[in-house]
Backbone as XML, in Angstrom:
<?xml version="1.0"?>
<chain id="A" units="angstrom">
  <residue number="1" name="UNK">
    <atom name="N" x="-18.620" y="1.254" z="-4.051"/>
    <atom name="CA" x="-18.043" y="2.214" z="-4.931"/>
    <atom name="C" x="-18.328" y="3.631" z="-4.451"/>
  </residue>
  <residue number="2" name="UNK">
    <atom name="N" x="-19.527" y="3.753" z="-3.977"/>
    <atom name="CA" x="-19.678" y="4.927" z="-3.220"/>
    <atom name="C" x="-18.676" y="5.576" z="-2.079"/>
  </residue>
  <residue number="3" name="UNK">
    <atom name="N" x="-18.845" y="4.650" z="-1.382"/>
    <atom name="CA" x="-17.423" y="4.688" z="-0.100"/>
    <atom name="C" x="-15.976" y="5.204" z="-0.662"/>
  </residue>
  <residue number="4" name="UNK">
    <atom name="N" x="-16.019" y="4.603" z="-1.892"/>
    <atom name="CA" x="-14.409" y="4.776" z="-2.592"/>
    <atom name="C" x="-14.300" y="6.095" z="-2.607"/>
  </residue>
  <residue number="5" name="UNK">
    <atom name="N" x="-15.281" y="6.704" z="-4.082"/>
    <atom name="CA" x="-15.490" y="8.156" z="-4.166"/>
    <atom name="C" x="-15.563" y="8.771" z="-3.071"/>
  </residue>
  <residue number="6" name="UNK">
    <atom name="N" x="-16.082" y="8.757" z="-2.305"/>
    <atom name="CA" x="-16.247" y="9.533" z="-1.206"/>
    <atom name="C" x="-14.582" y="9.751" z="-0.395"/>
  </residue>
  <residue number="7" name="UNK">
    <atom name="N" x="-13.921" y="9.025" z="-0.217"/>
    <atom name="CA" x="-13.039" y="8.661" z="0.060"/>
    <atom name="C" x="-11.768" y="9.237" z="-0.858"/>
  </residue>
  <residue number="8" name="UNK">
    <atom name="N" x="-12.441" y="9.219" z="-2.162"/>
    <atom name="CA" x="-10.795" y="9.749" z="-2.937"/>
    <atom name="C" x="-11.547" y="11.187" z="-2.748"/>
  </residue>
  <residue number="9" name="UNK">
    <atom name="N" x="-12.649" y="11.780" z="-2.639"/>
    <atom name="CA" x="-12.843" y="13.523" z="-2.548"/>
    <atom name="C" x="-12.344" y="13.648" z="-1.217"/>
  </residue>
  <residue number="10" name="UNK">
    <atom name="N" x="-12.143" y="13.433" z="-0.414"/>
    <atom name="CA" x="-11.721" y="13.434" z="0.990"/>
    <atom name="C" x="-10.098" y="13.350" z="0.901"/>
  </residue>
  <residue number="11" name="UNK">
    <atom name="N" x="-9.429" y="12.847" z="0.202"/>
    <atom name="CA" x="-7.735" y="12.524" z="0.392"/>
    <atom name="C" x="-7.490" y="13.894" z="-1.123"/>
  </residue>
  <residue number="12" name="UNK">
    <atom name="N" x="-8.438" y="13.427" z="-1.650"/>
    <atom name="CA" x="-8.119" y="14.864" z="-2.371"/>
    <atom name="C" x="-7.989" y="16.463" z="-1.709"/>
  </residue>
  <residue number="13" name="UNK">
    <atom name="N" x="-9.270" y="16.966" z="-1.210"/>
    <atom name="CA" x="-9.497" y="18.007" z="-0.517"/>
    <atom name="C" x="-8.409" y="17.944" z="0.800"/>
  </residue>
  <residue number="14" name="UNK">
    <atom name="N" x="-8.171" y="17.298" z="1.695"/>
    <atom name="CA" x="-7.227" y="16.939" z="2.431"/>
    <atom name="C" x="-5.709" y="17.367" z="2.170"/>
  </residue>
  <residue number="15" name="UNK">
    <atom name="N" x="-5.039" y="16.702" z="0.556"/>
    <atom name="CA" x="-4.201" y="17.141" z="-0.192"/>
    <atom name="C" x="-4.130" y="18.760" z="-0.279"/>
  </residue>
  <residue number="16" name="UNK">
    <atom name="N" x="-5.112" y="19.177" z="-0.387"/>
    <atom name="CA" x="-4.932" y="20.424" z="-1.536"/>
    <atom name="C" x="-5.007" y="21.305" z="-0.098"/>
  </residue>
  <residue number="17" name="UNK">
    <atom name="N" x="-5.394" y="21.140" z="0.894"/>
    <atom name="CA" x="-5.929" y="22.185" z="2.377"/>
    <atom name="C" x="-4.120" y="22.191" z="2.588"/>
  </residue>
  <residue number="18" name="UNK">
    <atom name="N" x="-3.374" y="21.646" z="2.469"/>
    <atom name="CA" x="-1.726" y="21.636" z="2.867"/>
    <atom name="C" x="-1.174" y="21.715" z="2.544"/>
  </residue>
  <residue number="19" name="UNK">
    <atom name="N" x="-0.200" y="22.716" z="1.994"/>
    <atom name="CA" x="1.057" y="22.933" z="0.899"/>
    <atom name="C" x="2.100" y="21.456" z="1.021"/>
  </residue>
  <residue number="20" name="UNK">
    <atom name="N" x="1.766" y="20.592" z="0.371"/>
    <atom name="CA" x="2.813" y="19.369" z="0.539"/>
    <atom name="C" x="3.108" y="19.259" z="-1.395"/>
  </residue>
  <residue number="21" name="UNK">
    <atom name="N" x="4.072" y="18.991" z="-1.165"/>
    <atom name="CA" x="5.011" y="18.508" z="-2.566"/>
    <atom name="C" x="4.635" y="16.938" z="-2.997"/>
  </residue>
  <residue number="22" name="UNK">
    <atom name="N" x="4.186" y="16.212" z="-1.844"/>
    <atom name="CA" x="3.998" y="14.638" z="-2.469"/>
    <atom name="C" x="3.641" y="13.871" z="-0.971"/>
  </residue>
  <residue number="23" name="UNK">
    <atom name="N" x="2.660" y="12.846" z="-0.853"/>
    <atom name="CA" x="2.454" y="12.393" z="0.355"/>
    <atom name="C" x="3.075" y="10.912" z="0.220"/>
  </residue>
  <residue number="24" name="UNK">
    <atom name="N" x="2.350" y="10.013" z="1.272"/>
    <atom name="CA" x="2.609" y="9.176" z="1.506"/>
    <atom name="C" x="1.460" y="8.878" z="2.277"/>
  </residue>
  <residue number="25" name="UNK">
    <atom name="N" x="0.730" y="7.831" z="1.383"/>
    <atom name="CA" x="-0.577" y="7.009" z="1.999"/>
    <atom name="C" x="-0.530" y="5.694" z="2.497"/>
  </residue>
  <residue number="26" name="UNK">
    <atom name="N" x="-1.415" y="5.631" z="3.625"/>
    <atom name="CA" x="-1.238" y="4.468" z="4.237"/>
    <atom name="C" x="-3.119" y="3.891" z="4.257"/>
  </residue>
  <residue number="27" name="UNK">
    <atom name="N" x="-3.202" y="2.789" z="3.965"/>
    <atom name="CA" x="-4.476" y="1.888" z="3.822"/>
    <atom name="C" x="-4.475" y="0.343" z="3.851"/>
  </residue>
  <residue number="28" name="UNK">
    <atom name="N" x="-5.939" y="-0.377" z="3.944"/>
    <atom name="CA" x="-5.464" y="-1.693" z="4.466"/>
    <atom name="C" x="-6.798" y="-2.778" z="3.694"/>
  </residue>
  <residue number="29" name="UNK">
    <atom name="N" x="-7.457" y="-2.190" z="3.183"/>
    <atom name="CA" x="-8.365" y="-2.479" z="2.351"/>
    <atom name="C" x="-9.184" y="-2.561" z="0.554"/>
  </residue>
  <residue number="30" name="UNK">
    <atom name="N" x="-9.707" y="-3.177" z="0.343"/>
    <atom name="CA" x="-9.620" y="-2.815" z="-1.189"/>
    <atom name="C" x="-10.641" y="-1.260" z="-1.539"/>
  </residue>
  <residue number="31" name="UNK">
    <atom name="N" x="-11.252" y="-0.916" z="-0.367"/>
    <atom name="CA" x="-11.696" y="0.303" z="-0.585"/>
    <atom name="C" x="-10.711" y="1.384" z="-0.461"/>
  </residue>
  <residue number="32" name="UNK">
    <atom name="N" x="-9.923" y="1.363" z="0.770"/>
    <atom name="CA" x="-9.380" y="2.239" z="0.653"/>
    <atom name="C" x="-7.833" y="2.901" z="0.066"/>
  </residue>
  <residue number="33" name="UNK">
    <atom name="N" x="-7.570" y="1.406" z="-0.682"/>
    <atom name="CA" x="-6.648" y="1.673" z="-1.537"/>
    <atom name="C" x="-6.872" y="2.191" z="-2.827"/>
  </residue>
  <residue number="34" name="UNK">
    <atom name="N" x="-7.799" y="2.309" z="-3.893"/>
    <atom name="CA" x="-8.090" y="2.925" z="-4.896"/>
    <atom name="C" x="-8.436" y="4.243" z="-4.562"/>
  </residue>
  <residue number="35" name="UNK">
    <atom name="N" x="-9.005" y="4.189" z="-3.350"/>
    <atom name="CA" x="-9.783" y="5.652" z="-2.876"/>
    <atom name="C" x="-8.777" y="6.270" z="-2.584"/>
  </residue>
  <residue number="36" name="UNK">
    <atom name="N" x="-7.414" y="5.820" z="-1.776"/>
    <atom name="CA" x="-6.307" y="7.075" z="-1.394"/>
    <atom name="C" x="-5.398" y="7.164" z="-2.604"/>
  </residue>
  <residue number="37" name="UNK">
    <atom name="N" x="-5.512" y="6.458" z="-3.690"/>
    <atom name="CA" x="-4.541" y="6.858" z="-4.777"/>
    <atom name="C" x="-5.475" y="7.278" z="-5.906"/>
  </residue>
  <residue number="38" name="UNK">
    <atom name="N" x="-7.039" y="7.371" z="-5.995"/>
    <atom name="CA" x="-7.484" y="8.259" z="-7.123"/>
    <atom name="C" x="-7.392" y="9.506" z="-6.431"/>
  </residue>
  <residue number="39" name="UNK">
    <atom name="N" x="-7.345" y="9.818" z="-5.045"/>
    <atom name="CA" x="-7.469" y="11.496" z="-4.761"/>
    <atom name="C" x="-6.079" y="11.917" z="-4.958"/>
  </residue>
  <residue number="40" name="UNK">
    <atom name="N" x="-4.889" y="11.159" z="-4.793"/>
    <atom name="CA" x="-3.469" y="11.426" z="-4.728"/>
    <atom name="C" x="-3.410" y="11.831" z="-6.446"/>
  </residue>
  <residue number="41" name="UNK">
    <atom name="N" x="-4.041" y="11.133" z="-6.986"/>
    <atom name="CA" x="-3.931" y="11.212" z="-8.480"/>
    <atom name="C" x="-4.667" y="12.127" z="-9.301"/>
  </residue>
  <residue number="42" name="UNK">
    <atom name="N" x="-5.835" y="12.249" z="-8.785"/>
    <atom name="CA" x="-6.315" y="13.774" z="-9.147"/>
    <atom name="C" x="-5.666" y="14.710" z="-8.694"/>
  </residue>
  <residue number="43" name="UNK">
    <atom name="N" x="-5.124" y="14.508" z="-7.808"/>
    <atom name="CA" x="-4.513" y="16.079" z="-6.907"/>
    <atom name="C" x="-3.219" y="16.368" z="-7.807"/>
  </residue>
  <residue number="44" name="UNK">
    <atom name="N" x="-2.862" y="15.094" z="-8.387"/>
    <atom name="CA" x="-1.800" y="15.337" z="-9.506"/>
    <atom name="C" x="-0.168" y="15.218" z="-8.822"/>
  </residue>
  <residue number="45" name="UNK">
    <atom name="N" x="-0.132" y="15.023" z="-7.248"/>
    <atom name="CA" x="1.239" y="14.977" z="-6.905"/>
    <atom name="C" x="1.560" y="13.554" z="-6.948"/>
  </residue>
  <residue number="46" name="UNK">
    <atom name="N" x="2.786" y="13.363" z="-7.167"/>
    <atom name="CA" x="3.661" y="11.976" z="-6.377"/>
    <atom name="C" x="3.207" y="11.450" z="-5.037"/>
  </residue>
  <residue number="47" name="UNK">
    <atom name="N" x="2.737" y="10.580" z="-5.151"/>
    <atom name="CA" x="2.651" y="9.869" z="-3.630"/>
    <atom name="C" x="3.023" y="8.285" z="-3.268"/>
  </residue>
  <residue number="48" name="UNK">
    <atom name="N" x="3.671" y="8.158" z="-2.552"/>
    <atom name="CA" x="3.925" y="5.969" z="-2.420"/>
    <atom name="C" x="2.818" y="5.559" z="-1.441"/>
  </residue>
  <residue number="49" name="UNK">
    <atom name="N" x="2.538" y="4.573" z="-1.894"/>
    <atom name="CA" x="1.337" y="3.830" z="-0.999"/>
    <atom name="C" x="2.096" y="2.901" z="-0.037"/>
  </residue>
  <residue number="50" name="UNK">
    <atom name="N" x="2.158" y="2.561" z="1.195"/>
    <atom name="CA" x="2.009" y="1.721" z="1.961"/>
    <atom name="C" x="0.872" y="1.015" z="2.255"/>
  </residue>
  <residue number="51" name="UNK">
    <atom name="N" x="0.828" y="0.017" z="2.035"/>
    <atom name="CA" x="-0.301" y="-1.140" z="2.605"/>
    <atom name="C" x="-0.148" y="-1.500" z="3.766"/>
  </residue>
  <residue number="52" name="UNK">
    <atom name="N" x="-1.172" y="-1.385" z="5.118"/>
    <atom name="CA" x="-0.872" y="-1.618" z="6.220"/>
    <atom name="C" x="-2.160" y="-2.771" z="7.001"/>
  </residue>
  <residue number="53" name="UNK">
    <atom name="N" x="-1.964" y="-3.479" z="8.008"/>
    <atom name="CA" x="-2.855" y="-4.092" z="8.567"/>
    <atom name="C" x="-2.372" y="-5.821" z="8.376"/>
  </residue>
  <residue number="54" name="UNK">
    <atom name="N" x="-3.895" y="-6.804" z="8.703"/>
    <atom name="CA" x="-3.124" y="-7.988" z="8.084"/>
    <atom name="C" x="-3.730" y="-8.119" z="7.224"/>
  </residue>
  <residue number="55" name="UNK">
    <atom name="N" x="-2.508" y="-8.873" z="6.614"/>
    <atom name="CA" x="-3.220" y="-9.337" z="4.878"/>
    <atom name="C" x="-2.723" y="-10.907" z="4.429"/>
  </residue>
  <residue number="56" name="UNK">
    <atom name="N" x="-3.554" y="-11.594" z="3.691"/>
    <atom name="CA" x="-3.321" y="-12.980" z="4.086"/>
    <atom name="C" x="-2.600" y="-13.450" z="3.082"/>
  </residue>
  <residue number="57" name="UNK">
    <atom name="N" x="-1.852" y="-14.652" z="2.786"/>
    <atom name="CA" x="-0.658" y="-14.696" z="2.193"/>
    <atom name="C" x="-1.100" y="-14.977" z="0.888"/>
  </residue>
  <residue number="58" name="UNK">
    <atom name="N" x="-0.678" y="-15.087" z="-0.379"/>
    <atom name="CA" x="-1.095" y="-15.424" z="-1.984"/>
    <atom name="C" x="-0.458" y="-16.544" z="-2.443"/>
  </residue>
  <residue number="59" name="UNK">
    <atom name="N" x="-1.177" y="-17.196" z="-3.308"/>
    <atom name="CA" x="-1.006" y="-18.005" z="-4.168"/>
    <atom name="C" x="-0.751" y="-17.718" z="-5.605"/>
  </residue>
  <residue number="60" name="UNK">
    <atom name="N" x="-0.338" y="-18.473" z="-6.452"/>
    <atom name="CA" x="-0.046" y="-18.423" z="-7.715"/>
    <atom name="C" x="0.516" y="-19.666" z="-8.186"/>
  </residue>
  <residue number="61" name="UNK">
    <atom name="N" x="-0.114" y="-20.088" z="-8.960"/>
    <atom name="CA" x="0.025" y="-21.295" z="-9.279"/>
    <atom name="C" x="0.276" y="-22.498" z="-8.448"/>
  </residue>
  <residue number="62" name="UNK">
    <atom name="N" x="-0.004" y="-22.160" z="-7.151"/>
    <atom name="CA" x="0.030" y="-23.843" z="-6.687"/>
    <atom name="C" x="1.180" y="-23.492" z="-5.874"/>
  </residue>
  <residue number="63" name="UNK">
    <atom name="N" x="1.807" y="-21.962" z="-5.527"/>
    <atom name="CA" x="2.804" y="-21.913" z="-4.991"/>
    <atom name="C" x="2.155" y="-20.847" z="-4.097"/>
  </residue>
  <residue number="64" name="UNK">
    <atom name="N" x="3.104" y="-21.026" z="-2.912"/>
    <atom name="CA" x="3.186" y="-19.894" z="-1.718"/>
    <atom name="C" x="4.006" y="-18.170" z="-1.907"/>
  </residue>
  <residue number="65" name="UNK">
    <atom name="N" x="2.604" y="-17.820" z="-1.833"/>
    <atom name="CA" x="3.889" y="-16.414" z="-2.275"/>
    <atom name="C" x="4.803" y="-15.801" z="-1.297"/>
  </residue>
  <residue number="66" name="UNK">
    <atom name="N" x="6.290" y="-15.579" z="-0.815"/>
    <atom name="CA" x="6.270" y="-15.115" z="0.356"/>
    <atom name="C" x="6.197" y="-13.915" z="-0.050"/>
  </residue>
  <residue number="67" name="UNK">
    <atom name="N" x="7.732" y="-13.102" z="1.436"/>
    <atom name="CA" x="7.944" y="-12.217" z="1.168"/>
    <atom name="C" x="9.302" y="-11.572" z="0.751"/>
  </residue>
  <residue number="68" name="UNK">
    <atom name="N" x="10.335" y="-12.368" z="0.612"/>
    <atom name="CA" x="11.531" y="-12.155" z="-0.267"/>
    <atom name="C" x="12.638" y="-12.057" z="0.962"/>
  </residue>
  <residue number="69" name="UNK">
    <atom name="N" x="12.207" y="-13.173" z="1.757"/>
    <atom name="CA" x="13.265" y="-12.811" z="3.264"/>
    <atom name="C" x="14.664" y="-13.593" z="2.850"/>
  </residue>
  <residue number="70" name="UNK">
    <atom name="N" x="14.804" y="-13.864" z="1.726"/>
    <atom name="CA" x="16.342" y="-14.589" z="1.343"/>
    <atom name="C" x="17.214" y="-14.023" z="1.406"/>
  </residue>
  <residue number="71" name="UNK">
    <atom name="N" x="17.138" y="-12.592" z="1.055"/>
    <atom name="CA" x="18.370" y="-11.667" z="0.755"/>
    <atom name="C" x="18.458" y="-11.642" z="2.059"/>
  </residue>
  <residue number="72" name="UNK">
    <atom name="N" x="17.526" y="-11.334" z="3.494"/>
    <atom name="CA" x="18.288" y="-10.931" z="4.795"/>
    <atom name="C" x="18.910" y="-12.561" z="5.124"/>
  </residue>
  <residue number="73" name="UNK">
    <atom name="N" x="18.037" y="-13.985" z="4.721"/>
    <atom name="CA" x="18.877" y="-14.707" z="5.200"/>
    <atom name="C" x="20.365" y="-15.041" z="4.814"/>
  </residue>
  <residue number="74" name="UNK">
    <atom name="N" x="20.810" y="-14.018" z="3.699"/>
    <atom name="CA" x="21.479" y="-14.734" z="2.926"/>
    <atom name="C" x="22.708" y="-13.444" z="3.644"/>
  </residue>
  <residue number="75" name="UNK">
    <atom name="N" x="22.175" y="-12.687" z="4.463"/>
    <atom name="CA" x="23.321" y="-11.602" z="5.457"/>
    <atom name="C" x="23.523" y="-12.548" z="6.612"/>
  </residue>
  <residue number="76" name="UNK">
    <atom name="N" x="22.686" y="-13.256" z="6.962"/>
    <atom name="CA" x="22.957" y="-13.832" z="8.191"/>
    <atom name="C" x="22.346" y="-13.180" z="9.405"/>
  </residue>
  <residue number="77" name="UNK">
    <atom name="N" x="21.313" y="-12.317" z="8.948"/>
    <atom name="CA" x="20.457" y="-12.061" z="10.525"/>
    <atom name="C" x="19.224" y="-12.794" z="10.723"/>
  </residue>
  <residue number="78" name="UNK">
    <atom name="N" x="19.112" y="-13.576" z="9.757"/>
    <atom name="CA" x="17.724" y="-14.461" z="10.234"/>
    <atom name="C" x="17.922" y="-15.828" z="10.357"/>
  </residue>
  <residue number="79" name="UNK">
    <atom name="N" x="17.313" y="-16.597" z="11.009"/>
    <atom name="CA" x="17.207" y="-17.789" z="10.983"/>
    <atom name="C" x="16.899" y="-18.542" z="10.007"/>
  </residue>
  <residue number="80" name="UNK">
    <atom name="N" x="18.004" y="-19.891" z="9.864"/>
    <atom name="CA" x="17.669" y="-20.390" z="8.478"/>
    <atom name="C" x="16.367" y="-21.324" z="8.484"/>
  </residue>
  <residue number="81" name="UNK">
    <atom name="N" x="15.640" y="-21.558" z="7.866"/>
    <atom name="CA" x="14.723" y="-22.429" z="8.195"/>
    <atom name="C" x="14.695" y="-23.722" z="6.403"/>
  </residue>
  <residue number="82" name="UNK">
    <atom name="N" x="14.068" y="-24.760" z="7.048"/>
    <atom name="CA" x="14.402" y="-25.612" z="5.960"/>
    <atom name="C" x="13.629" y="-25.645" z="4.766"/>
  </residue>
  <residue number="83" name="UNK">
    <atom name="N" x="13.846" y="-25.829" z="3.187"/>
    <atom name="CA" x="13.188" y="-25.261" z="2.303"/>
    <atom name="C" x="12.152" y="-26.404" z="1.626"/>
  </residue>
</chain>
C-alpha cells in the first residue's frame, strides 16, 4: 500500500508539472493500477486506463473468459476455430 501511495503522488505531481487536459495511463499490475488512477483522480482530469503486459485469462463460473473476438470473426478476418 505504500508503493501505491507513493505512486499515485508521483502520477499526480507528474500530471500537474504539464499543462494536459486529460491523460492516458498505461500499467500492468495491481499496484500500479489504483496508483495511476488515484493520482489521475486527485488531479481531477479525465483519463482512460490501458492495461498492458501479460495477464492470465479469467474464469467465472466454470467458464473461460475470452476476449470478444466474434465480432472480427463474424467480418471474416480471422480464422474460424471450432466452438
Amino acid at each position: 500500500m505504500l508503493y501505491r501511495n507513493f505512486l499515485a503522488m508521483e502520477t499526480e505531481e507528474l500530471l500537474r508539472s504539464h499543462p494536459v487536459d486529460g491523460a492516458v495511463l498505461m500499467g500492468g499490475c495491481d499496484k500500479t493500477t489504483p496508483g495511476l488512477l488515484m493520482g489521475a483522480f486527485s488531479m481531477g482530469i479525465p483519463c482512460i486506463y490501458l492495461p498492458a503486459g501479460p495477464m492470465l485469462r479469467g474464469n467465472w463460473r466454470g467458464n473461460v473468459l475470452r476476449l470478444g473476438l466474434r465480432r472480427v470473426q463474424v467480418l471474416g478476418r480471422a480464422p474460424r476455430r471450432p466452438a
